[in-house]
VMD Tcl script that draws the C-alpha trace (Angstrom):
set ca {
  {0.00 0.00 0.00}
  {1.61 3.29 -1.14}
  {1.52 5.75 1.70}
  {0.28 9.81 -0.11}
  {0.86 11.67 3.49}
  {1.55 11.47 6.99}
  {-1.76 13.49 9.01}
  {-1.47 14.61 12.69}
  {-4.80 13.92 14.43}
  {-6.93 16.75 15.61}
  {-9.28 17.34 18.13}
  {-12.70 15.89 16.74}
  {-11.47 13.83 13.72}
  {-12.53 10.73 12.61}
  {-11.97 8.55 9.97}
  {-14.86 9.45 8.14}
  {-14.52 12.87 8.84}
  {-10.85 12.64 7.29}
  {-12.04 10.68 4.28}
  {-15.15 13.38 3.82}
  {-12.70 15.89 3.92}
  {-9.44 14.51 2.12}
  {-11.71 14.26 -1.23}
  {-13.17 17.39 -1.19}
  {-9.52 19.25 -1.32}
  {-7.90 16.17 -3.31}
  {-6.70 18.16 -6.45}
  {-6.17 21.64 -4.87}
  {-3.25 23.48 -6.14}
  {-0.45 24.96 -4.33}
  {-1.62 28.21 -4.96}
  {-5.19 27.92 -3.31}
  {-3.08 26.44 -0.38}
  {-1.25 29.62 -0.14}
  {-4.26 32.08 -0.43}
  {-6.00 30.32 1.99}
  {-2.76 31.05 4.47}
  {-2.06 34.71 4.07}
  {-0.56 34.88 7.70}
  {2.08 32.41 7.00}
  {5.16 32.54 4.57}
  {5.42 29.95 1.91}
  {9.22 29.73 2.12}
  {9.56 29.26 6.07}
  {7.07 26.21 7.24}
  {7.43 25.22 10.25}
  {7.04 21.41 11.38}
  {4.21 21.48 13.79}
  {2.42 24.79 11.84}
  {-1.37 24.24 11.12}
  {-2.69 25.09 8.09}
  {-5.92 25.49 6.39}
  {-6.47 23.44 2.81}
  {-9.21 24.68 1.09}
  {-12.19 22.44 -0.96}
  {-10.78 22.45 -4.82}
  {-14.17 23.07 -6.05}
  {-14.53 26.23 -3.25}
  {-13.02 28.26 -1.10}
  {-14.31 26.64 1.97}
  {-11.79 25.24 4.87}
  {-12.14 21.75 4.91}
  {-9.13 20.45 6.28}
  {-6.44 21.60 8.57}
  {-2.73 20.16 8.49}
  {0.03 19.87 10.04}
  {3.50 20.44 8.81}
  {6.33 18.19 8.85}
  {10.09 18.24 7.93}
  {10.20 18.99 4.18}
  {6.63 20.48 3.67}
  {6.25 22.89 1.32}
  {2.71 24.07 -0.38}
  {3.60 22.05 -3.76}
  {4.75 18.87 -2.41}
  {1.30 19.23 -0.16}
  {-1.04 20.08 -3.28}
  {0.65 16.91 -4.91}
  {0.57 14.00 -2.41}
  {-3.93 15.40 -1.49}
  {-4.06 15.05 -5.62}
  {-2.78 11.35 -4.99}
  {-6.11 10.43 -2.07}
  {-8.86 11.39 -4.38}
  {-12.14 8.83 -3.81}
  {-10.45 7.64 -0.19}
  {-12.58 5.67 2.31}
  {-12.83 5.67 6.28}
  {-11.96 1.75 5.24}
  {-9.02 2.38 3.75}
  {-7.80 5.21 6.26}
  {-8.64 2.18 8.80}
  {-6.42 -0.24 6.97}
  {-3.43 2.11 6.40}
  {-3.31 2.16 10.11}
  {-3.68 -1.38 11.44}
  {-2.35 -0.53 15.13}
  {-4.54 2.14 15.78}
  {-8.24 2.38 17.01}
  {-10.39 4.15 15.00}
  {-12.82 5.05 18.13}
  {-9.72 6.15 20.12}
  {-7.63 8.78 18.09}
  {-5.57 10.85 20.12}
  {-4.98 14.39 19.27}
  {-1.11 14.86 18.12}
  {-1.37 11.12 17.00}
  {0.42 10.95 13.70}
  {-1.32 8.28 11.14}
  {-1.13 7.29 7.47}
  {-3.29 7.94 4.69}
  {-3.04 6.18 1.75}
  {-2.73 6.49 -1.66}
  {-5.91 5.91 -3.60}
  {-4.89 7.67 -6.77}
  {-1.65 7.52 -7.72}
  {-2.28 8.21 -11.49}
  {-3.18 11.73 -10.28}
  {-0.17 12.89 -9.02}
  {2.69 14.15 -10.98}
  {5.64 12.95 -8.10}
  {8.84 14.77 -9.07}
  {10.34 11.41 -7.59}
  {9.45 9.06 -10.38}
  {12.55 8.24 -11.74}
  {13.12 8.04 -15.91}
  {12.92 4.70 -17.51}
  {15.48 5.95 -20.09}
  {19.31 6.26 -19.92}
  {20.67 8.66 -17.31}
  {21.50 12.16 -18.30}
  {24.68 13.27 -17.48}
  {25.40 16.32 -15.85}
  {28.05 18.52 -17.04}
  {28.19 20.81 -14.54}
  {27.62 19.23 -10.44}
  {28.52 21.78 -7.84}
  {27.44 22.37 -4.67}
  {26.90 25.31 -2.14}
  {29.68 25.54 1.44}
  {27.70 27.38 3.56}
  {30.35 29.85 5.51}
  {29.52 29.36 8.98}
  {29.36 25.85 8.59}
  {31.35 24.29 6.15}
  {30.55 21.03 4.19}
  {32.35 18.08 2.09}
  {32.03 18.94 -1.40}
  {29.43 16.82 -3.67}
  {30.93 13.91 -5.47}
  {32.28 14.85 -8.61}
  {31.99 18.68 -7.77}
  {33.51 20.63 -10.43}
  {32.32 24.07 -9.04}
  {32.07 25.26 -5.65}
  {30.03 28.27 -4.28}
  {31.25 29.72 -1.35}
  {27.70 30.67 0.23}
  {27.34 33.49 2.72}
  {23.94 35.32 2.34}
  {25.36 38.77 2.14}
  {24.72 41.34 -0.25}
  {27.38 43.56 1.03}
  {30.38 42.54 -1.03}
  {33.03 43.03 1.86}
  {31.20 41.11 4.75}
  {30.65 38.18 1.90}
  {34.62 38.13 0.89}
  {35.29 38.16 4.68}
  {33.11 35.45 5.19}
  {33.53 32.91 2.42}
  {37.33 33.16 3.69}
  {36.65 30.78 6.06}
  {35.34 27.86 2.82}
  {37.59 29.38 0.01}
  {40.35 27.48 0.07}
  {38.40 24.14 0.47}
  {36.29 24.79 -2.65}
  {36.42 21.32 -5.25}
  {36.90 22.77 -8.72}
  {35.87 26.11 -10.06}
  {35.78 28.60 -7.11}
  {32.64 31.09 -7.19}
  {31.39 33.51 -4.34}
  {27.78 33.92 -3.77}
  {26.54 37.71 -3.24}
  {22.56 38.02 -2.18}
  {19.94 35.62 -0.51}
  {16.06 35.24 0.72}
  {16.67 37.50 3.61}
  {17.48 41.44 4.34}
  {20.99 40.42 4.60}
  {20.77 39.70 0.89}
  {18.31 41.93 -0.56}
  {19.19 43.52 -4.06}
  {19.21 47.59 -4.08}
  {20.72 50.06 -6.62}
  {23.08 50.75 -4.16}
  {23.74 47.45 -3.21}
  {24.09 46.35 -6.85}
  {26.54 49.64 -6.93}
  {28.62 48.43 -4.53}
  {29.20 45.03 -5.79}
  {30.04 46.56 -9.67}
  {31.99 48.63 -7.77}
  {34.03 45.95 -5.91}
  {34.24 43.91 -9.45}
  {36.09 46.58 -10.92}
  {38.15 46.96 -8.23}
  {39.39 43.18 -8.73}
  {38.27 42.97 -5.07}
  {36.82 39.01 -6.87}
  {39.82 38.12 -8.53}
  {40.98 35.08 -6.55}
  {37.40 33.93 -7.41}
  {36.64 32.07 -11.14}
  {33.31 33.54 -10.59}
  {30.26 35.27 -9.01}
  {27.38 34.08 -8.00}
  {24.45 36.74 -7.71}
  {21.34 34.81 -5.75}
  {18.67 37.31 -6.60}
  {15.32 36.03 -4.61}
  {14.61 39.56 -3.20}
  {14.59 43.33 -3.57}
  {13.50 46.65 -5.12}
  {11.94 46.85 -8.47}
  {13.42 48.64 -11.63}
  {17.16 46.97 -10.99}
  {16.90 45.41 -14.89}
  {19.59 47.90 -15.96}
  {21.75 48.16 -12.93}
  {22.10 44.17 -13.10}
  {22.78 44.60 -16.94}
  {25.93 46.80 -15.84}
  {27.06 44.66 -13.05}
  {26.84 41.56 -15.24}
  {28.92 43.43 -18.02}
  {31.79 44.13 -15.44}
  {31.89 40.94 -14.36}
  {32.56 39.56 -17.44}
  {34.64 41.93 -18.68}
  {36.46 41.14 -15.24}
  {36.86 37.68 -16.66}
  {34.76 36.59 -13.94}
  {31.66 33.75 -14.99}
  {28.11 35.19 -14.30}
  {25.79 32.54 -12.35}
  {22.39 33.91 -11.71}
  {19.93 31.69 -9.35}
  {16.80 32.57 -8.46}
  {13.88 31.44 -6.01}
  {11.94 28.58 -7.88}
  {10.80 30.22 -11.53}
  {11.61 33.67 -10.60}
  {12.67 35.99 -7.36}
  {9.91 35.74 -4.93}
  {10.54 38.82 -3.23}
  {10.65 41.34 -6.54}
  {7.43 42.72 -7.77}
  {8.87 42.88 -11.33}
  {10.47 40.03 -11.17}
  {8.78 38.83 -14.31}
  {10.38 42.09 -16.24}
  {13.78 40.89 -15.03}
  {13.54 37.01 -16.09}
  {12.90 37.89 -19.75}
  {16.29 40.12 -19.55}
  {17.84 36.93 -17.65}
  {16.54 34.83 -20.23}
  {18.31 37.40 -22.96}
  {21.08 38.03 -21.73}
  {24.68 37.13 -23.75}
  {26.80 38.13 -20.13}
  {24.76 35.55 -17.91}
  {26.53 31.77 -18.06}
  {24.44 30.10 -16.09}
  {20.75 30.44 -14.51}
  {19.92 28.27 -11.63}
  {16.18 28.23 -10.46}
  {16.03 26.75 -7.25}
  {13.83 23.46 -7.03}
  {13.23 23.86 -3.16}
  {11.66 26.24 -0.52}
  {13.16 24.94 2.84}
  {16.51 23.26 1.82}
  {14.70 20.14 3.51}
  {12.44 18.75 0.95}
  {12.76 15.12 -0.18}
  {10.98 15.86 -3.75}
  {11.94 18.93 -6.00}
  {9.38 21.23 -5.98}
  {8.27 23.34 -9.37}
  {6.37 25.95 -7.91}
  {5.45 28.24 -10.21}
  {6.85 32.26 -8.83}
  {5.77 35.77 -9.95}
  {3.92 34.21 -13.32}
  {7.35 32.39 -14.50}
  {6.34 29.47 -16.76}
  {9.10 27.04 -16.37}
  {8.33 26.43 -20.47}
  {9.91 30.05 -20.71}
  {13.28 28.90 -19.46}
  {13.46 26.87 -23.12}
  {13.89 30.08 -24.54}
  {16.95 31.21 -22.23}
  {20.64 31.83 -23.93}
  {22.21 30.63 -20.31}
  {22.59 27.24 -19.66}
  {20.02 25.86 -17.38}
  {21.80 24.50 -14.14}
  {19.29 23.23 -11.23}
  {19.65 24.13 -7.72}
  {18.42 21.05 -5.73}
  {18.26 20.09 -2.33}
  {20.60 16.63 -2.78}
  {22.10 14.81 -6.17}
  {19.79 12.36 -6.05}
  {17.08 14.50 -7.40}
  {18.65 15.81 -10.94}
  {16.84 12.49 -12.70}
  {13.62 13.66 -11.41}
  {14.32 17.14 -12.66}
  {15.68 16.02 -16.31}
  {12.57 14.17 -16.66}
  {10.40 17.40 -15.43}
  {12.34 20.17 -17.59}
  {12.64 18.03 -20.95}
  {8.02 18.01 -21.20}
  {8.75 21.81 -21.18}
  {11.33 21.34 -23.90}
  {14.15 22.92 -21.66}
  {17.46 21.37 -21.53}
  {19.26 20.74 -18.09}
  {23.34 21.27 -18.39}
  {23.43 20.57 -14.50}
  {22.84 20.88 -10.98}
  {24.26 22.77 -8.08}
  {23.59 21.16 -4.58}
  {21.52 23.17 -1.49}
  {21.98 20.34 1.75}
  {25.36 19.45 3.72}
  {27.15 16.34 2.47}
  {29.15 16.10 5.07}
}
mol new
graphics top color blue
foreach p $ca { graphics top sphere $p radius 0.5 }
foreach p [lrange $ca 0 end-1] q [lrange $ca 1 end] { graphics top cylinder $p $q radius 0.2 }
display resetview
């Protein structure tokens, strides 16, 4: 019996209840999931958070859920698709230890899998040949350093700072344990590594100052900031090349979350002749056990087909670059890659 989710049992529930309420949201997207949680942030669950999964038909609450280690709103949307037309019987023989007249609240049981056709798991695995990646790197977080990925022939020294000085300070501490290429990471999901004109200033600045030249490369992780930066990332792109630095842009699933024109800046990331490679990252959390695809800021992934840099997943562990072949080649794009989020070591 394939397992879709594990549920944490709530005060009232019963089997029935469950199954009444597992196939009316069976099929809701990830997006519905969000809109019916505008208090929480999509990109910081929190095992043990309760949220509220809306009917797919309506906009009615008719579940709530618990998260667990690796949730995100996709991966969520995907596994309720997979327990369309579920019984009370079947929740009851998913679970043969416990007693369906004595659930206890916090009790954690299984609920099966009644639809597996439904689902589009970014797990399956391809029946064909494996594709071979030409670039595998990985990212060393500075204040906690890892083994690199096996293979690794480029290694990001990761910080989370925008400012260009605290990240060369910082990524001091990786640098000279880097496998293969050597790139610095400037930017991240946080204020620490939100993109500004001056910020973006600062870091042109610094290029042309050869303040990067021990590096082979930069990496600029754009997920959030101020609108209207198109041009000033244009220029800071340009130095860097002309720097003889490589240009590695990754962003927060399809596009930066946190950038209200983001959708302006893709198609100039998707255009641009200074950019070497674009990295959309297939994860919220760095925990998840399945890539996700959300969809960000109205970024098809079909889109990224058109790009002139070489597609180069970020994913949460090697494992998962099959899974993400598979997903990118029914949108026609081509993966050259993958760069990896979690420790090794």
């Amino acid at each position: 019996m394939n397992i879709a989710l594990k549920y944490t049992i709530l005060p009232n529930n019963t089997y029935k209840l469950l199954a009444k309420s597992f196939n009316e949201c069976a099929g809701v997207s990830w997006k519905k999931i969000e809109q019916a949680n505008p208090g929480i942030s999509p990109k910081y669950l929190t095992p043990g958070q309760v949220i509220s999964i809306p009917a797919t038909t309506s906009d009615n609450i008719v579940l709530h859920y618990t998260i667990l280690s690796g949730d995100t709103y996709y991966n969520i949307s995907q596994r309720l698709a997979e327990t369309a037309n579920i019984t009370a019987k079947a929740i009851e023989q998913a679970n043969p230890g416990v007693t369906p007249t004595d659930l206890q609240v916090g009790q954690v049981i299984n609920i099966p899998a009644t639809n597996t056709g439904a689902s589009t798991s970014s797990t399956q695995q391809p029946t064909s040949t494996k594709t071979v990646a030409s670039t595998v790197g990985y990212y060393d977080w500075t204040w906690s350093p890892t083994s690199p990925t096996a293979d690794a022939n480029l290694g990001i020294a990761f910080s989370g700072w925008v400012d260009p000085q605290q990240a060369l300070s910082d990524s001091n501490n990786v640098y000279n344990d880097l496998a293969g290429k050597k790139y610095i990471s400037l930017g991240g999901g946080n204020d620490n590594g939100s993109w500004t004109n001056s910020s973006l200033s600062e870091v042109t600045s610094a290029i042309n100052n050869s303040d990067f030249s021990q590096y082979d490369g930069i990496v600029y992780d754009i997920e959030v900031g101020d609108s209207g930066l198109e041009t000033s990332f244009k220029q800071s792109f340009q130095a860097a090349k002309k720097n003889n630095l490589s240009v590695l842009v990754t962003v927060s699933h399809s596009a930066p979350y946190g950038i209200s024109d983001a959708s302006t800046l893709m198609q100039s990331f998707f255009n641009s002749n200074n950019i070497d490679i674009l990295s959309p990252q297939l994860y919220t959390t760095g925990n998840e056990t399945e890539n996700d695809y959300a969809i960000s800021q109205g970024v098809q992934w079909s889109q990224y087909a058109e790009a002139k840099p070489e597609i180069v997943v970020s994913i949460v562990k090697a494992d998962m670059y099959q899974s993400a072949v598979q997903y990118f080649s029914k949108v026609n794009v081509n993966l050259k890659g993958y760069l990896v989020w979690a420790k090794s070591g």
